[in-house]
N, C-alpha and C positions, 0 to 999 in steps of 0.2 A: 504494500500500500504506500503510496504515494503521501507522504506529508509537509505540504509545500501551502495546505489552506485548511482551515477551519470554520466549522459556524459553532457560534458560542452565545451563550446568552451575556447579558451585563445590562444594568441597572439605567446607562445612560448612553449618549453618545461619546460624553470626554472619556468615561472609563471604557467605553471602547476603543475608542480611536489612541489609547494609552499604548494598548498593544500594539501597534504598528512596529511591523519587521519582528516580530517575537512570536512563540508559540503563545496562546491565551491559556494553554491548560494546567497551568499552575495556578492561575485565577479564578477561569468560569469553568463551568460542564462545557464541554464541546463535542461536537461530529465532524470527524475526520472528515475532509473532502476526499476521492482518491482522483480520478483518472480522465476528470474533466472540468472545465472552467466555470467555477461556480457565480462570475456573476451573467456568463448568459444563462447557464442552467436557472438563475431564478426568474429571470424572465421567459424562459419555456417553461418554467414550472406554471409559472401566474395564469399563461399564456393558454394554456391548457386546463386549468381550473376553470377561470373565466369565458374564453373566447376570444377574450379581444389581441388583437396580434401580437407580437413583440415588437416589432416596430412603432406600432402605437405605444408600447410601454416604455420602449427606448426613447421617445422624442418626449413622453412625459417626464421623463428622467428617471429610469428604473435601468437598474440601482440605483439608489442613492449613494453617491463614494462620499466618504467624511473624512479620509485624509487626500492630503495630494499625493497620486502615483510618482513615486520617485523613482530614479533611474533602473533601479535596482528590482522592478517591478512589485515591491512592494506599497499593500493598501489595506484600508477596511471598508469595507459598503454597509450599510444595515438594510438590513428585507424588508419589502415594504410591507404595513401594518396589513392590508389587505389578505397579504399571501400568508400572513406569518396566521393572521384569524384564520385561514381556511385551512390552512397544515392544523391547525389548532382545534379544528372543528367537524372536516370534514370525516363521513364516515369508513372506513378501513378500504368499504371494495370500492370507494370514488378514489383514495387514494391508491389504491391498488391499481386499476384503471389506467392513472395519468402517470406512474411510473412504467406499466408498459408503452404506453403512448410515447413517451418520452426516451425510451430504452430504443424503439425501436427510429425517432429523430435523432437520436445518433448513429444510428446504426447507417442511416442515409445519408449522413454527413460524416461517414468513413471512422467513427468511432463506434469502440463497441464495449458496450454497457452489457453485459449482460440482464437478462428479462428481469432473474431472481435477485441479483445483486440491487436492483436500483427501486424492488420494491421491497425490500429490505433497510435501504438507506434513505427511500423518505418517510416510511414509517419510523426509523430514527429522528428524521429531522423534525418529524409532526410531535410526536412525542417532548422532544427538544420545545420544539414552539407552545406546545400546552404549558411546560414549565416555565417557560418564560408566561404565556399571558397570566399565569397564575401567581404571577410574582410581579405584576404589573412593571415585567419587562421587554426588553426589546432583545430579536436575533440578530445576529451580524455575524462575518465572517471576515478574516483576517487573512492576504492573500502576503505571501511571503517569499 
């Protein structure tokens, strides 16, 4: 597994954006990104919950980045509240569902997710997202 990104929870944006260029997991709970770029994945994720494109979510500014990418391609984004409610809400076989969906948009765009692995890892990340709104927190992810 790849550990180059995480999604974690944290109480705000500063103690988010604190970790930049650092792992978070000595901080917050987090979910391992592995083997793909987790800030288009959250706009396929949205994008497939919802309906509405990625490109529509791209020009409304999704992700949200809260540091600046520095050379080194290090950043943090935070998820937007919308997606982070529907990981947080929706039922197991809608998630189930949009991680096959999603498994197989990479599969078209030459990456490959496996089916099992990726409804696996966003029933982690929904999981992650209940505990965050339940602590009337926010998710983010720390790209390194």
């Amino acid at each position: 597994m790849d550990e180059w990104a995480d999604f974690f929870i944290a109480p705000d944006d500063e103690s988010a954006a604190a970790v930049k260029g650092f792992s978070p997991r000595r901080a917050f709970k987090v979910v391992p990104v592995h083997v793909y770029d987790p800030a288009d994945a959250v706009v396929e994720w949205e994008s497939l919950f919802t309906g509405d494109s990625p490109q529509e979510l791209m020009r409304a500014g999704e992700p949200q980045v809260l540091t600046e990418i520095t050379n080194d391609g290090c950043y943090v984004f935070v998820i937007s509240e919308r997606l982070q409610g529907l990981l947080a809400t929706e039922n197991p076989l809608r998630l189930e569902d949009a991680a096959r969906k999603w498994s197989h948009l990479r599969r078209v765009d030459g990456e490959f997710i496996e089916e099992g692995e990726a409804i696996s890892h966003l029933a982690e990340l929904a999981s992650l997202a209940r505990t965050a709104s339940g602590q009337g927190a926010r998710l983010y992810c720390s790209v390194r």
